[in-house]
C-alpha positions in Angstrom: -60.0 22.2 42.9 -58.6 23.6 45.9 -55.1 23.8 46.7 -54.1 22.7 50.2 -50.2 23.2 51.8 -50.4 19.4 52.3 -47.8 16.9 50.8 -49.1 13.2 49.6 -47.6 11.9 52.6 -50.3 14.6 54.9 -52.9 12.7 53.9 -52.7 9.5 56.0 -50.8 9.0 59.1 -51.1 5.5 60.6 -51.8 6.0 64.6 -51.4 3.3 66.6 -54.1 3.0 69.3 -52.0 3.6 72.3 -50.1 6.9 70.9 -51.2 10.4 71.7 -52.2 12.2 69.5 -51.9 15.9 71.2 -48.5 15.3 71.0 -48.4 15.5 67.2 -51.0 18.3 67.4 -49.3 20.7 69.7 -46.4 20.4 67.5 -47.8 20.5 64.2 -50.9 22.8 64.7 -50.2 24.7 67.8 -53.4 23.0 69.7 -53.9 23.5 73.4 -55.9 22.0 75.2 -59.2 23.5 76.6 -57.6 22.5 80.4 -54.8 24.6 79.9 -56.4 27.4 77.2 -56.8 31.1 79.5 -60.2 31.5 77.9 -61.7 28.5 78.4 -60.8 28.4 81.9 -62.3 31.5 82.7 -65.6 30.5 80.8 -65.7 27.7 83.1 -64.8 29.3 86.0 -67.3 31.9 85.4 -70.6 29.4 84.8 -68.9 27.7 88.7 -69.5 31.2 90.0 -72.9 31.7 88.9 -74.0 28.3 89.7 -72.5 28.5 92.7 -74.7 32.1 93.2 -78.1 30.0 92.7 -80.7 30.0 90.3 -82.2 33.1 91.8 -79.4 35.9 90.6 -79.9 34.8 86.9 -83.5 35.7 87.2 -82.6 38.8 89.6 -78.8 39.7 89.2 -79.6 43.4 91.5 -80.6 40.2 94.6 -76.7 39.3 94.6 -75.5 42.8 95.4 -78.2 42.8 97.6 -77.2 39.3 99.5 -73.8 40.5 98.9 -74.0 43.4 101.2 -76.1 42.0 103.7 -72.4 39.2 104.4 -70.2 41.6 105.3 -70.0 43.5 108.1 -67.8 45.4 109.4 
């Protein structure tokens, strides 16, 4: 059988409908939320950027340095 760190009293706790439960979470697991987790902002940010960049750099990433330099000027 394998031994877990959890007490009788672990194994159920009642939760009303209306409570939160990433209250209890954040203070007894140490969970964050993806909206306020560093990596999974930039992964998200990120996948904005390249859709953002259009279908064609996926296929051709050299055409967005290409389209890059053509924008600036100087």
């Amino acid at each position: 059988m394998k031994n877990s760190n959890m007490k009788p009293g672990d194994h159920y706790v009642y939760t009303p409908s209306t409570t939160d439960v990433t209250i209890r979470w954040r203070a007894n697991y140490g969970w964050v939320p993806p909206t306020e987790d560093p990596v999974y902002q930039k992964k998200w940010s990120d996948f904005r950027i390249k859709c953002a960049q259009g279908v064609e750099t996926l296929m051709n990433p050299e055409a967005l340095t290409a389209s890059a330099s053509t924008f600036h000027t100087a």
